[in-house]
C-alpha atoms as one frame of an Amber mdcrd trajectory, in Angstrom:
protein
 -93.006   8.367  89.415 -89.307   7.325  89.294 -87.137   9.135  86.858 -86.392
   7.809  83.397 -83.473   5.799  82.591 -80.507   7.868  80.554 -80.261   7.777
  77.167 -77.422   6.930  75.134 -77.619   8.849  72.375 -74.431   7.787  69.815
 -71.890   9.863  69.955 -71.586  11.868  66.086 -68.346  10.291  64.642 -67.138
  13.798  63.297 -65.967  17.190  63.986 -66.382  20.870  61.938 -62.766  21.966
  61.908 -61.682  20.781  65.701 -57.855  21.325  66.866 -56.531  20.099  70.012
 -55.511  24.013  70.706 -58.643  25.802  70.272 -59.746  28.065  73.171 -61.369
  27.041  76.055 -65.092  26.811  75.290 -65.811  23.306  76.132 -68.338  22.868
  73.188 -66.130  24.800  70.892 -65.456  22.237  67.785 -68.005  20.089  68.032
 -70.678  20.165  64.805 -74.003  21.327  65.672 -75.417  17.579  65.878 -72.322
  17.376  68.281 -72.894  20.283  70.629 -76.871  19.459  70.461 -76.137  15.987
  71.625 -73.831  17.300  74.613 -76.386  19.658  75.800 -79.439  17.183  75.805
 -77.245  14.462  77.360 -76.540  16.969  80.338 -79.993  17.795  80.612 -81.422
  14.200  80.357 -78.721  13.022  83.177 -79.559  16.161  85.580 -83.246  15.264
  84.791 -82.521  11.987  85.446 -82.761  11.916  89.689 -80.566  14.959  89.426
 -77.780  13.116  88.547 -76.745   9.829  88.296 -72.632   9.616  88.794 -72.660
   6.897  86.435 -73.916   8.986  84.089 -71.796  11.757  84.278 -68.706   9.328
  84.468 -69.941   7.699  80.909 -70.567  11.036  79.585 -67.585  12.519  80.583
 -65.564   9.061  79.021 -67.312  10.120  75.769 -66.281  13.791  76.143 -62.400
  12.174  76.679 -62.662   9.872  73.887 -63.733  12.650  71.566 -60.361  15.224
  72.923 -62.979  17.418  74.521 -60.788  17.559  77.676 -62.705  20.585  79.397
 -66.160  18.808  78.992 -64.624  15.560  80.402 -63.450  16.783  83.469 -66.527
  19.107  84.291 -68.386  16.031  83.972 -66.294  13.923  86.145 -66.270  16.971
  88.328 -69.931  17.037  88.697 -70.028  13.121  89.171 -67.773  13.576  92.531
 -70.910  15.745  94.131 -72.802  12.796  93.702 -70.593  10.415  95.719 -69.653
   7.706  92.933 -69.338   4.376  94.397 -65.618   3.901  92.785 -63.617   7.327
  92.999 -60.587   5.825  92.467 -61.393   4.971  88.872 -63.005   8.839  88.681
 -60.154  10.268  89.960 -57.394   8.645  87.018 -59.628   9.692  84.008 -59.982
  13.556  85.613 -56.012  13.005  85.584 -55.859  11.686  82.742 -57.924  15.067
  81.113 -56.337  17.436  83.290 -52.823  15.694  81.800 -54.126  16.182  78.427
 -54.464  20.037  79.067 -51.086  20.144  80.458 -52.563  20.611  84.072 -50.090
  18.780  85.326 -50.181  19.523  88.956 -54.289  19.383  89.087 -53.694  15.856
  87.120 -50.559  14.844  89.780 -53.300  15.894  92.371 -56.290  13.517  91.287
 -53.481  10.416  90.327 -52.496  10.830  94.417 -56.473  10.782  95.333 -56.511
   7.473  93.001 -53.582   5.845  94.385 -55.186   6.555  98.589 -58.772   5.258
  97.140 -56.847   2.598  95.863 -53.685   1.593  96.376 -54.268  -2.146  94.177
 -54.992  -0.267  91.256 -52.764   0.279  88.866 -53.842   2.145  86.939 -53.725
   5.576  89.562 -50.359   4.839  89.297 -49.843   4.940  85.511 -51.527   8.571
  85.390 -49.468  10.095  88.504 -46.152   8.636  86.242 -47.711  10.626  83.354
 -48.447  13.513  85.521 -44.965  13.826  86.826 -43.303  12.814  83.514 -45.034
  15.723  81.789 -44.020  18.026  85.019 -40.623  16.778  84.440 -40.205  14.907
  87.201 -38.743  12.241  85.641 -37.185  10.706  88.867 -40.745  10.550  90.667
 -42.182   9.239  87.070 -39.808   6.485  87.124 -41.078   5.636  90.833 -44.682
   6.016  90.112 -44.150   3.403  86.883 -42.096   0.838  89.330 -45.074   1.358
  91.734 -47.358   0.585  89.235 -45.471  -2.589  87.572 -45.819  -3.975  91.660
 -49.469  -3.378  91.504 -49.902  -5.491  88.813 -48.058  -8.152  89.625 -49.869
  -8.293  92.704 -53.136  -7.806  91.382 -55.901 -10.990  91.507 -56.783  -9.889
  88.458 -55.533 -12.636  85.664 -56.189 -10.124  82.705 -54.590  -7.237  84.356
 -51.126  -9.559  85.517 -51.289 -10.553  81.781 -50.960  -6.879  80.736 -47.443
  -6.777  82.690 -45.815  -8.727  79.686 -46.473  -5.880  78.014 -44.365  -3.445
  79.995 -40.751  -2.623  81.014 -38.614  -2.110  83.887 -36.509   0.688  83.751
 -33.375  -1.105  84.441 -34.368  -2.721  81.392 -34.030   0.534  79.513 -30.711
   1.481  81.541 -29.667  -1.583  80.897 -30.076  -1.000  76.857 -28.912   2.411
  77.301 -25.218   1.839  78.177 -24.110  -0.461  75.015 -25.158   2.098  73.081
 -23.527   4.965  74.655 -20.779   3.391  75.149 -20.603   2.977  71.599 -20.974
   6.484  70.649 -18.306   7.584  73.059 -15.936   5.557  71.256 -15.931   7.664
  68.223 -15.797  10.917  70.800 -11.987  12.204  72.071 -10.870  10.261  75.075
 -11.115  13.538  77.442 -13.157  16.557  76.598 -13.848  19.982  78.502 -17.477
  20.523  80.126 -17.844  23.935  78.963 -19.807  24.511  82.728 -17.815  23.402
  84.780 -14.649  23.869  83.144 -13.622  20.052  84.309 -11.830  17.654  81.853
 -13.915  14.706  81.509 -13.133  10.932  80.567 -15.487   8.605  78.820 -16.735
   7.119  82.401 -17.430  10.656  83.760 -19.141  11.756  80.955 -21.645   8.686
  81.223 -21.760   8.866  84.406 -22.759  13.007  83.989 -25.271  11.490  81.386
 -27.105   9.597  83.710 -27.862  12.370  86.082 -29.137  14.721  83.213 -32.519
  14.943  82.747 -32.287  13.842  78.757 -31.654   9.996  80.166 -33.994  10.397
  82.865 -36.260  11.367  80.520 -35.543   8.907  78.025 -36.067   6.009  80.729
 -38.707   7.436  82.053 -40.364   7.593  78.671 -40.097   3.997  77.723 -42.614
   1.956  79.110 -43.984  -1.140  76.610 -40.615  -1.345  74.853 -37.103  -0.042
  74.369 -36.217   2.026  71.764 -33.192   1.592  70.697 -33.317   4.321  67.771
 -34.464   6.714  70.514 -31.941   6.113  72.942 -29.097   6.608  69.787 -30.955
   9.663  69.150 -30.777  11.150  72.671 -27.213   9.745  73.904 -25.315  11.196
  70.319 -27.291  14.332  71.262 -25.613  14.541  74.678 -22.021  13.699  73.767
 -21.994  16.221  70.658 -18.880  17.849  70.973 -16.759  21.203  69.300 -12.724
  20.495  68.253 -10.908  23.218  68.379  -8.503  24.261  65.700  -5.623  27.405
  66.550  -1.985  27.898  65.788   0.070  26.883  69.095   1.200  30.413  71.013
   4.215  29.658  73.263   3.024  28.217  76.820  -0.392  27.024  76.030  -2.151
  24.743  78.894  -1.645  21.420  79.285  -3.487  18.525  80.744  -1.308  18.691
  84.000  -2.298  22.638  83.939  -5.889  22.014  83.972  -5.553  19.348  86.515
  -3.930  21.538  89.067  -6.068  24.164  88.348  -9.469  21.700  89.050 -10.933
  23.295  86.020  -9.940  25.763  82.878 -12.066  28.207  84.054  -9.715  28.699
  87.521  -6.199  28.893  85.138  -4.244  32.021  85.455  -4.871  34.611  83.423
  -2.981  34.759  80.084  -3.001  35.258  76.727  -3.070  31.095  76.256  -5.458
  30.568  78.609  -8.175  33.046  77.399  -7.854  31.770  73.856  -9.225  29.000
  75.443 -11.584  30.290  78.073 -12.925  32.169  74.587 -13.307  28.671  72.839
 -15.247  26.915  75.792 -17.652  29.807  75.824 -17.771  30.257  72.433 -18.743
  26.017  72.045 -21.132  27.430  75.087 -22.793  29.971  73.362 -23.545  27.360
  70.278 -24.951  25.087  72.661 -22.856  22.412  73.164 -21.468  21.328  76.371
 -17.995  19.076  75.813 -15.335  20.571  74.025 -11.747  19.307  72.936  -8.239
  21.175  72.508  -5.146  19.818  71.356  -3.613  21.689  74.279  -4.916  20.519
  77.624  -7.529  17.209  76.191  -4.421  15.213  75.674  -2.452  13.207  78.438
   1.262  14.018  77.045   3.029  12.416  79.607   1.449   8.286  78.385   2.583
   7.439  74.674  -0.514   4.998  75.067  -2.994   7.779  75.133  -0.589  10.584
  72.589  -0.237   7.544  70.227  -4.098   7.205  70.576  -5.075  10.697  70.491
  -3.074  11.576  67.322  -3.826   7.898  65.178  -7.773   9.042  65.946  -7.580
  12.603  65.319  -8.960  12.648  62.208 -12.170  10.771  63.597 -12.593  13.416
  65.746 -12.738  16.169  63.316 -15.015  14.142  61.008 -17.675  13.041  63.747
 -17.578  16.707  65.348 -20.803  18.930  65.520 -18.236  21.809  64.426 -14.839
  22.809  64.746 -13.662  26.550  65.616 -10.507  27.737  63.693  -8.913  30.474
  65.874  -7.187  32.692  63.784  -4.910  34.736  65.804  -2.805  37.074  63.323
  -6.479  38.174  61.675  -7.144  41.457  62.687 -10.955  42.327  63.180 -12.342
  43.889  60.866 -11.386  40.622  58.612 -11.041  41.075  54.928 -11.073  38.870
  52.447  -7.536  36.625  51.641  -6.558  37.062  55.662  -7.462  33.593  55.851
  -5.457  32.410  53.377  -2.025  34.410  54.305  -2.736  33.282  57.776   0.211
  31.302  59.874  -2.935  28.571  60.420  -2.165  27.625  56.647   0.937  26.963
  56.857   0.987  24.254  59.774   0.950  20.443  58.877  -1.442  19.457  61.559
  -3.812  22.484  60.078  -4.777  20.129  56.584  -6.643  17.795  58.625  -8.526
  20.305  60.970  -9.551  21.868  57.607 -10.536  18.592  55.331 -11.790  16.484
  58.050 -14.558  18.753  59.653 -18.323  18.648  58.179 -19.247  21.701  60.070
 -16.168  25.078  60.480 -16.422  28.035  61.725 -13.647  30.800  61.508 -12.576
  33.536  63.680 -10.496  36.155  63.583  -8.535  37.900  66.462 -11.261  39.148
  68.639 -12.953  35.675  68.161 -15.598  37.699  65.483 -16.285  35.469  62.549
 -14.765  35.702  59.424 -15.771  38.728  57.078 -18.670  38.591  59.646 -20.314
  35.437  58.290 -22.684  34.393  60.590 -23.976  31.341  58.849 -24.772  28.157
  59.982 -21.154  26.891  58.471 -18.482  28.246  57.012 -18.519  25.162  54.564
 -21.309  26.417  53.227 -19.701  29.975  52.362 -18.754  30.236  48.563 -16.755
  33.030  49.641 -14.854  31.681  52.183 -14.548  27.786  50.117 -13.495  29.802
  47.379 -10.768  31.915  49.098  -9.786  28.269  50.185  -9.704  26.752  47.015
  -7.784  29.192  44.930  -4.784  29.070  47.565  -4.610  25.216  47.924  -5.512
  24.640  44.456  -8.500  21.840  44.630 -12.051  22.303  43.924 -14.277  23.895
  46.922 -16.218  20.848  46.900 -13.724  18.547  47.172 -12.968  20.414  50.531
 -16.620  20.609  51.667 -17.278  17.199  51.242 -13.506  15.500  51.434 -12.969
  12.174  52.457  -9.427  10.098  52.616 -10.580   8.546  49.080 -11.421  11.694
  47.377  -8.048  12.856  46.245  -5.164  10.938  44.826  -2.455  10.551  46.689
   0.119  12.335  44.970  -2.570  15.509  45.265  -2.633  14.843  49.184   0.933
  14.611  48.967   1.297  18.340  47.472  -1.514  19.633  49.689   1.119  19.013
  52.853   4.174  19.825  51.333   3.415  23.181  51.585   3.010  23.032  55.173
   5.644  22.355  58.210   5.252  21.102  61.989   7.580  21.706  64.954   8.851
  18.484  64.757   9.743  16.065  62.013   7.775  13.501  63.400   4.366  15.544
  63.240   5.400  15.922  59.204   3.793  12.461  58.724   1.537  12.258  62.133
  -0.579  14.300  60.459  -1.266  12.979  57.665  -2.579   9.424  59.366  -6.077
  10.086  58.707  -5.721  11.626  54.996  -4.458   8.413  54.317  -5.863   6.456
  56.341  -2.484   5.310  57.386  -2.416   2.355  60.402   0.763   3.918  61.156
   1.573   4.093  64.731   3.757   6.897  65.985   6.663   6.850  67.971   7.863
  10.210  68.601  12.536   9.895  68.771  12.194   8.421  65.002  12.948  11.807
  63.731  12.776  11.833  59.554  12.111   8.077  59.149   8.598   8.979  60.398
   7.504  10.531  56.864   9.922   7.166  55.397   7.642   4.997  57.182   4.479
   6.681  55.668   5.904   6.511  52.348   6.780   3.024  52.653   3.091   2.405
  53.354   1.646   4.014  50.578   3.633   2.060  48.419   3.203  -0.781  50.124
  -0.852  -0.658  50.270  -1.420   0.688  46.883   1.306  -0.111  45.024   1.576
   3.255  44.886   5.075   4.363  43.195   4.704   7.738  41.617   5.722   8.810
  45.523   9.053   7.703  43.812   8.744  10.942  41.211  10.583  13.420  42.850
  14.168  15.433  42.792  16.347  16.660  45.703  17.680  14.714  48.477  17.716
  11.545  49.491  16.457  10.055  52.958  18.500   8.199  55.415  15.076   5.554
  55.533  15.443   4.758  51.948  17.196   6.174  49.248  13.930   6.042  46.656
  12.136   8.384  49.097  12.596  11.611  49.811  13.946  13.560  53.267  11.168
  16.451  52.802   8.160  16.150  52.093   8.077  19.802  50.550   9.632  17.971
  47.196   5.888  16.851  46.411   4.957  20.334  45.521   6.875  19.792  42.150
   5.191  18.838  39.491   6.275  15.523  38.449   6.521  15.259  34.787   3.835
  13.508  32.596   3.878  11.389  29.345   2.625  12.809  26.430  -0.590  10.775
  25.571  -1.145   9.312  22.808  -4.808   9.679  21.024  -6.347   9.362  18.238
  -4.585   9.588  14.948  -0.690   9.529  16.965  -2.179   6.552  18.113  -2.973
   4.528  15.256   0.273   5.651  13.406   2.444   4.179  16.307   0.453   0.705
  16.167   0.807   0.906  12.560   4.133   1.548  12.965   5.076  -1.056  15.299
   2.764  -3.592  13.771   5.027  -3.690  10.962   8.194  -4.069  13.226   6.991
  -6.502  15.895   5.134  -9.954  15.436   2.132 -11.067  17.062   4.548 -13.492
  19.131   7.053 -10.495  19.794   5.185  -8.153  20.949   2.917 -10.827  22.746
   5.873 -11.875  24.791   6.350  -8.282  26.037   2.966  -7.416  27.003   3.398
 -11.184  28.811   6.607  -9.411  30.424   5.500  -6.259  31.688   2.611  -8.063
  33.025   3.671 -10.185  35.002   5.563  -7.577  36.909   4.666  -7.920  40.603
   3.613  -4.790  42.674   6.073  -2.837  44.235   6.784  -3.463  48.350   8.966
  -2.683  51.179  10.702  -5.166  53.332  13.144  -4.355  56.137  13.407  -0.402
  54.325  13.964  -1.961  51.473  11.911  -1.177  48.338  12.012  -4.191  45.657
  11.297  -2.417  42.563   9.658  -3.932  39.252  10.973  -2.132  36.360  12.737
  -1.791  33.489  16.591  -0.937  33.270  18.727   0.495  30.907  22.478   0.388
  31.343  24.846   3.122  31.424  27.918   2.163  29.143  29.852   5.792  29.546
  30.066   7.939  31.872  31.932  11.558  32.322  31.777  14.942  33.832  30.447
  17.632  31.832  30.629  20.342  34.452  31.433  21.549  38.155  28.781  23.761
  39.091  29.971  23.976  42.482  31.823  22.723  45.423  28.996  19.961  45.695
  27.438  19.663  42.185  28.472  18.345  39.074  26.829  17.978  35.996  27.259
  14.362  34.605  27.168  12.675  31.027  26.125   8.718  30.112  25.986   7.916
  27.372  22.822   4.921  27.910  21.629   2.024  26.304  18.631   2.442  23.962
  18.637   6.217  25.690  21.411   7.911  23.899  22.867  10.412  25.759  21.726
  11.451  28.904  22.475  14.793  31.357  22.047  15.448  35.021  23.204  16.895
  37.889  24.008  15.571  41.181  26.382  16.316  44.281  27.014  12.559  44.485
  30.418  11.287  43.533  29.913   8.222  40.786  32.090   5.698  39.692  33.622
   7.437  36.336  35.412   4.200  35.968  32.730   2.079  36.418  29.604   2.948
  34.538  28.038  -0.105  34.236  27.493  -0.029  37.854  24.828   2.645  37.023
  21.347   1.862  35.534  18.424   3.769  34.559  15.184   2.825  35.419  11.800
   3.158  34.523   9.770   2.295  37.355   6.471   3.738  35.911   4.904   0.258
  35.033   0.982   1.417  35.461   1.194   3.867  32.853   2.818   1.463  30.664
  -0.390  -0.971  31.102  -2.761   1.730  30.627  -6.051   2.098  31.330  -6.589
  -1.741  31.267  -4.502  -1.549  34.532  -6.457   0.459  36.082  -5.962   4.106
  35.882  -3.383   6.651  34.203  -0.459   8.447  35.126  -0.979  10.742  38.300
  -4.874   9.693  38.404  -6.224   7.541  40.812  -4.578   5.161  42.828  -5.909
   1.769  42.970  -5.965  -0.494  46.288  -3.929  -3.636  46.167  -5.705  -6.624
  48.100  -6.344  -4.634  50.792 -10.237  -3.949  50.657  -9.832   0.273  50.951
 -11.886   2.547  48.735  -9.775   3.292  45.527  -8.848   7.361  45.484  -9.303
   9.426  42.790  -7.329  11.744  40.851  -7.408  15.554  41.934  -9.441  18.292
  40.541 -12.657  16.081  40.270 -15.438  14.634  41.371 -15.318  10.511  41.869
 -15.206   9.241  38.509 -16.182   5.341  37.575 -14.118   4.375  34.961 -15.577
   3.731  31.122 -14.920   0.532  30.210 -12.202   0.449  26.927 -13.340  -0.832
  23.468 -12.694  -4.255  22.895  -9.602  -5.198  21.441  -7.567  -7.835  20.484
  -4.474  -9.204  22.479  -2.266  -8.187  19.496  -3.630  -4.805  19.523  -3.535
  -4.741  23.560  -0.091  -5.389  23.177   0.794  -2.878  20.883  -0.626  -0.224
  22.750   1.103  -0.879  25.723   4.755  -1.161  23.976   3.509   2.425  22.427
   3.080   3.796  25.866   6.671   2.199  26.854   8.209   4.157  24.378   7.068
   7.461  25.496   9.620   9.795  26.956   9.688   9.248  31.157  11.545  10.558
  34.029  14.115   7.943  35.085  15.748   7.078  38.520  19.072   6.382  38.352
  20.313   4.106  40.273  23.538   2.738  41.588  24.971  -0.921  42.072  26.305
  -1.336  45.953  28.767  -3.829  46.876  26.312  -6.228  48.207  24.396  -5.886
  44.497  21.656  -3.712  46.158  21.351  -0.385  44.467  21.288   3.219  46.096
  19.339   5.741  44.313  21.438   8.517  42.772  19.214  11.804  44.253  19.548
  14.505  41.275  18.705  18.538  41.457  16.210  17.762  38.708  14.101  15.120
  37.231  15.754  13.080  34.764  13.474  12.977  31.543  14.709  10.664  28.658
  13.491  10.372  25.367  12.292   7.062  25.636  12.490   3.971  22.934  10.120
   5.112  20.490   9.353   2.559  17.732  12.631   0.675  17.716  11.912  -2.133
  19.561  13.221  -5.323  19.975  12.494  -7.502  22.573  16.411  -7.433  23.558
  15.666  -3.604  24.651  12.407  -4.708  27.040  14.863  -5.359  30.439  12.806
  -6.278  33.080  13.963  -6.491  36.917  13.228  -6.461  40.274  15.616  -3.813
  42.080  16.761  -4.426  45.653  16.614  -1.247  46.632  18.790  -0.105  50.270
């Protein structure tokens, strides 16, 4: 009597509370339907001729379908007693269970068995790449898939050469893997420190440092139908993550010809320089990073190419950084509370940048412990630490947490350096490229003019001229601008504003005074005022002038100083002090100007007096004034031209502080530098259209 045939008995669709980490029991998760169908299917095939191998195999394919790993390969265990026709096929699914249980060498073990049964089939090499891949052999893995990819292109199996359109090469994936990576180490420094080996690396070491890590060899080993280009972003900006370091420089620091003699930082001599360093790369260590980048030894001094690179990127640097360590080195441990603030590290121009730019700080005192022992994720995130901040440099802690070159207006930015100072003049205005996202390009021997030439770009791409509002001296790049840039931590003087009720009595006021077609014709005039701009370190100036028709000394403060007289038209009688000597004789070579044209629009024009500065046809953000969060503006109430005009030729005669100005031989005009602002009254009410001067100012 020959045996019965199996029985398929279906396979119940659900499970009582299975997870694929359960314990061992083989059974464990299955329903009771589940576990009663396993059991009678075993007994049925063993009763069966005492096993069929075909049997097993389909039972133990169920078993694998349904995650019951241990049941699948007991079964294809038992089928191998039984000498199945096709081992090879046997052999990949027990790999393919044994994989599934993380039995990666038992599963590495039965894809080799597959692959000698039968070397044609692909498919023992697909589970001995997934065997090694998951033993982290990614090399071998990448072999095995190759291997595979040849076996079915050589197969004479039409559907199973179709399937290869469905796959990869590798060097397809390597291939995608460089553009991309090459992309992400453009927004890294040009040379950075491996923290291991103590090297300085370039961008082509580092990707060539990549490529022998396991992260891309896993990566290509990984990708198999398609490439993922996400994934490969993921993984590459992983690698390349880097720490900036941020310190106060301490006499003979190491350079980049140091660490090139020495092979690596790790083999420099010992001294006090060096171990400030050695303590950054193992503190950038100890966060888990591998490339870090210091001012010091990162930087090729000795090419302007690469200096001139380093410094107009800088700011990049900071910004795209995973952190940045602040070393402060005059902090004693235990730190207290305001030793940040009174350290040297807040008074250094380059300093503003490490501190705005970074998303992610960390600070540390002397004995590189963190400040007031915060041991936070980021010191940004301290309201301690942001507040301490804040209250010294007077701007909200947000607006440092979160700052961006468009956050602040410039005349804010302006006073946030002018409290700081650099080595050399030059670095005065280096440092500020990226607060301003300046395109300057430096040039280290141009002494002074390097802050002119910032200047002049401010003005230049934002129209910017309340740079203009300051007292003191003069520079040699320009007369209108200023030598140091510490004269931006005065407060420049503000117009009164005029609201509400004021308002309406000086339109009243002048309503009755000026016709429509008056006043009209000198809204039309202050209007069609062009922006302010630099050519050949010149400034041409639109403003409006006011003559001087006396002049005298009042006083002799000194050997330098004098305190003038003019008596001014429309003005009256105006005071000031300067060490310059001035034509007595010849007043009318002296004007006053009013320069401050934007106010005088108003709002209509874009913004107010010291708020934010608006871009001029040159497609930047438009900053914002300090103390706040980015506003949008509120659109003014309607009114009509009459009224428009009104209110502007209100705003004109507000008080302002003047520049005064003096007529060269050529007809260009000097500015006259004062030791104070020079406020005037203004024109108040009496206006005729006679008083409304408008020029354009040469300016040497």
């Amino acid at each position: 009597m020959s045996p019965p045939a199996a029985l398929h008995l279906p396979l119940p669709s659900h499970r009582d509370g299975a997870h694929a980490d359960e314990p061992a029991n083989e059974l464990q998760g299955f329903s009771l339907a589940g576990r009663t169908y396993f059991i009678i299917r075993e007994a049925l095939v063993l009763w069966a001729g005492f096993g069929d191998a075909a049997a097993l195999e389909r039972v133990g394919d169920e078993a694998l379908g349904s995650e019951k790993h241990d049941v699948a390969i007991k079964q294809y265990s038992a089928a191998f007693s039984l000498s199945p026709p096709t081992p090879a096929g046997l052999f990949t699914k027990r790999s393919r269970a044994r994989a599934a249980k993380g039995l990666w060498e038992d599963a590495l073990q039965d894809a080799n068995e597959a692959v000698k049964a039968d070397p044609s089939n692909p498919w023992g090499y697909e589970a001995k790449r997934a065997a090694l891949y998951g033993a982290t052999r990614y090399d071998e893995a990448i072999d095995a898939f190759e291997s595979m990819l040849h076996a079915i292109d050589e197969s004479q199996d039409p559907k199973i050469r179709q399937m290869r359109q469905n796959c990869i090469l590798p060097s397809q994936t390597i291939a995608a893997v460089d553009p991309i990576a090459g992309k992400i180490l453009k927004s890294c420094p040009l040379v950075v420190i491996d923290v291991t080996t103590g090297y300085l690396c370039d961008d082509r070491e580092r990707m060539r440092i990549f490529k022998a890590d396991p992260s891309f060899k896993e990566l290509v080993s990984s990708m198999t139908r398609k490439v993922d280009e996400g994934r490969i972003r993921e993984v590459a900006a992983r690698f390349f993550r880097y720490v900036m370091f941020s310190h106060v420089w301490q006499g003979n620091e190491p350079l980049f010809g140091d660490v090139g003699a020495a092979k690596s930082v790790w083999h420099l001599p010992k001294t006090i320089q060096n171990e400030k360093l050695h303590n950054f790369c193992k503190e950038t260590r100890r966060l888990g990073y591998k490339w870090a980048w210091s001012d010091t030894c990162c930087i090729d001094k000795t090419r302007s190419s690469i200096l001139n690179q380093s410094l107009t990127s800088m700011y990049k640097w900071y910004t795209h950084a995973a952190a940045t360590l602040v070393f402060l080195a005059d902090v004693a441990h235990p730190s207290n509370a305001g030793d940040l603030t009174r350290s040297r590290w807040m008074t250094r121009a380059w300093t503003l940048q490490e501190l705005l730019a970074p998303k992610v700080i960390f600070f540390y005192d002397h004995e590189w412990k963190p400040y007031l022992g915060n041991t936070g994720d980021n010191h940004k995130k301290s309201l301690q630490i942001m507040q301490e901040l804040s209250d010294a440099i007077k701007i909200p802690y947000g607006t440092i947490t979160t700052f961006s070159p468009g956050g602040l207006a410039i005349r804010e930015k302006l006073r946030l350096a002018s409290t700081r100072s650099a080595t050399v003049d030059e670095d005065v205005a280096y440092s500020l490229i990226g607060i301003f996202k300046s395109d300057l390009r430096p040039h280290y021997g141009e002494g002074a003019d390097a802050l002119g030439h910032l200047l002049e770009e401010i003005v230049a791409r934002f129209s910017e001229v309340t740079v203009l509002a300051w007292s003191g001296e003069s520079s040699s790049y320009n007369s209108c601008l200023p030598a140091f840039i510490s004269v931006y931590n005065q407060t420049p003087y503000h117009p009164p504003s005029l609201e509400g009720e004021e308002t309406e009595t000086y339109i009243t006021e002048l309503r009755s005074k000026l016709s429509q077609e008056v006043a009209l014709s000198i809204y039309k005039q202050l209007n069609d005022l062009q922006p302010a701009r630099f050519a050949f370190r010149r400034l041409h100036l639109p403003c409006i002038i006011f003559p001087v028709a006396r002049l005298g000394v009042q006083e002799l403060r000194n050997d330098k100083e004098k305190v003038y007289r003019a008596t001014v038209a429309e003005l009256g009688t105006v005071e000031f002090t300067t060490a310059d000597n001035l034509p007595l004789r010849k007043p009318q070579k002296l004007v006053f100007a009013h320069p401050w044209i934007r106010y005088i629009r108003g709002p209509s024009d874009g913004d107010t007096w010291g708020d934010s500065e608006s871009v001029v046809d040159t497609g930047l953000d438009s900053e914002h004034d300090a103390g706040s969060d980015v506003v949008h503006a509120i659109p003014a109430p309607q009114v009509d031209h009459y009224t428009q005009a009104l209110q502007m030729i209100a705003r004109l005669g507000q008080p302002f502080n003047a520049l005064l100005l003096v007529q060269q031989p050529d007809r260009h005009y000097k500015r006259v530098a004062t030791e104070k602002e020079i406020v005037v009254r203004g024109l108040g009410t009496n206006f005729t259209p006679q008083k409304v001067q408008t020029r354009v100012l040469e300016i040497l």
